[in-house]
N, C-alpha and C positions, 0 to 999 in steps of 0.2 A: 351545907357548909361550903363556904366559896374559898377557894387554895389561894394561897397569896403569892406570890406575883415570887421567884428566884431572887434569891439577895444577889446583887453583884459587888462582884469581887475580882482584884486582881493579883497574877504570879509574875514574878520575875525570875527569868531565867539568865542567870549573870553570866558569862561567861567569859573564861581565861586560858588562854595555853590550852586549849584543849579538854578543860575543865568545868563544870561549872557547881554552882553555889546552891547548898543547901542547908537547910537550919531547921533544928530539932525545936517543937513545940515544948513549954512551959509545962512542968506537972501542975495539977490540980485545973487547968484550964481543956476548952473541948480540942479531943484528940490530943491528950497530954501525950509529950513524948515522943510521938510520928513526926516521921522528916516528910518536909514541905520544901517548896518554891515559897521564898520570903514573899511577901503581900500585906492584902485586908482588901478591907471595904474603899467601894467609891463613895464619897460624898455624895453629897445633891449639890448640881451645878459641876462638878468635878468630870476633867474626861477621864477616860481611863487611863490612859498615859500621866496624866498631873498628878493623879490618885497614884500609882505604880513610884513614882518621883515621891512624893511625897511620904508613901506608907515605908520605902527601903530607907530613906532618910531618920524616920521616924525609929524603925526598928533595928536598924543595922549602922546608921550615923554616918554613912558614906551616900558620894552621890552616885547616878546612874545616867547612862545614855537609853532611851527606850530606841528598843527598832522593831525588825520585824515582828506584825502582830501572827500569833498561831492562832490555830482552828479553837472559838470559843466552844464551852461545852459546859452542859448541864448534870449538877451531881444531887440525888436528895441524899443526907442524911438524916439520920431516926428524927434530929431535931432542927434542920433547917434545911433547906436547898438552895442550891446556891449556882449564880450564871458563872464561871471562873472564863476571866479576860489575861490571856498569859502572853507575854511578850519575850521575845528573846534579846537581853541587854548588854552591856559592856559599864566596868568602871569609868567615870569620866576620866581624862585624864587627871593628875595630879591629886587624885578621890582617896582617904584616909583608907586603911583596910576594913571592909566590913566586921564591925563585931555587934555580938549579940546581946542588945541594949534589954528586947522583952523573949528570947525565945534560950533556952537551954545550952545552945550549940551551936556552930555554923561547921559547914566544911566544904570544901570545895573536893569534889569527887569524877570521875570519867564517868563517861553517860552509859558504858556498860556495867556500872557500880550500881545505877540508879534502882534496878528492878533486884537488889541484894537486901536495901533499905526496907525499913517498915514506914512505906509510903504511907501518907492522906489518901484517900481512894481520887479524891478528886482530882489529884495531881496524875494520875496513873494514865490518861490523855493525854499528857502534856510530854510525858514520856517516851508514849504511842508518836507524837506528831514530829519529835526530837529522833526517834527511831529510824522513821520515815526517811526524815529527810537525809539523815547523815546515807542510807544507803542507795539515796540517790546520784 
């Protein structure tokens, strides 16, 4: 049986004041309910940065700046695994508030909030590398 190749996927990590942006997944979909880094899937042809633009747009209706990229990382779950490409963002200027077009919730929370959440597992790196740096 030959393994299929990691979906890629990307997170944004929005941040405000000190803040940043999180959104509760959709009941009856996978991982109903756990708070995530707003995302999805890349396209084909899509970088990952256009894909990030494009999926917060889609999901939240506001725009983003992408910047710096965090450490990718590989997460399997029972039924997919997945490359996650997380970048750390800002609202453009003049960018309508994020709301939550496909996901339950949004909130904007302090990054010592984050690890209080019932995170994605696959977000919990992302977390990790947000840890890092701030005690740098």
């Amino acid at each position: 049986m030959t393994q299929k190749p990691p979906l890629p996927v990307v997170a944004a990590v929005i941040e405000r004041d000190g803040l940043v942006l999180v959104a509760q997944r959709p009941p009856g979909k996978h991982l109903a309910l756990k708070w995530e880094f707003p995302g999805g899937k890349i396209e084909a042809g899509e970088t990952p940065a256009a894909a990030l633009v494009r999926e917060i747009r889609e999901e939240l209706g506001c725009a983003i700046c992408v910047g710096e990229a965090l450490p990718a990382c590989v997460h399997a779950y029972p039924s997919v695994t997945i490359l996650l490409h997380a970048f750390r963002c800002v609202l453009q200027p003049g960018s309508v508030e994020p709301h939550p077009h496909e996901h339950a919730a949004v909130r904007w929370v302090n990054c010592g909030e984050l690890r209080t959440l019932d995170l994605a597992e696959a977000d919990l790196p992302v977390v990790a590398a947000l840890e890092a740096a701030a005690a740098q």
